[in-house]
N, C-alpha and C positions, 0 to 999 in steps of 0.2 A: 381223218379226225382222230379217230383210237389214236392213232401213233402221237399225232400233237401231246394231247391228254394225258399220255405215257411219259413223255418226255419232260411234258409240264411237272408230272408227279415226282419223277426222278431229280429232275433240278431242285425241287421243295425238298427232299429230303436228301441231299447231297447239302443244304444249304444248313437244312437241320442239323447233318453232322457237324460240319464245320463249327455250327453254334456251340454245342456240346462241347465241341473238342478245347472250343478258345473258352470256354466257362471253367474249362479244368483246371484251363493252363493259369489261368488267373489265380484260381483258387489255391492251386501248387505256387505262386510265385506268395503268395500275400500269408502262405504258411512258413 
């Protein structure tokens, strides 16, 4: 169970990064 949980949590914030990183990129092309 922990480890599912862990794993689960890691994916949400790998997923988060990814957010971030593509709200940058956007933000650098539309400048």
């Amino acid at each position: 169970m922990l480890k599912m949980l862990k794993m689960l949590k890691m994916l949400k914030m790998l997923k988060m990064l990814k957010m971030l990183k593509m709200l940058k990129m956007l933000k650098m092309l539309n400048y």
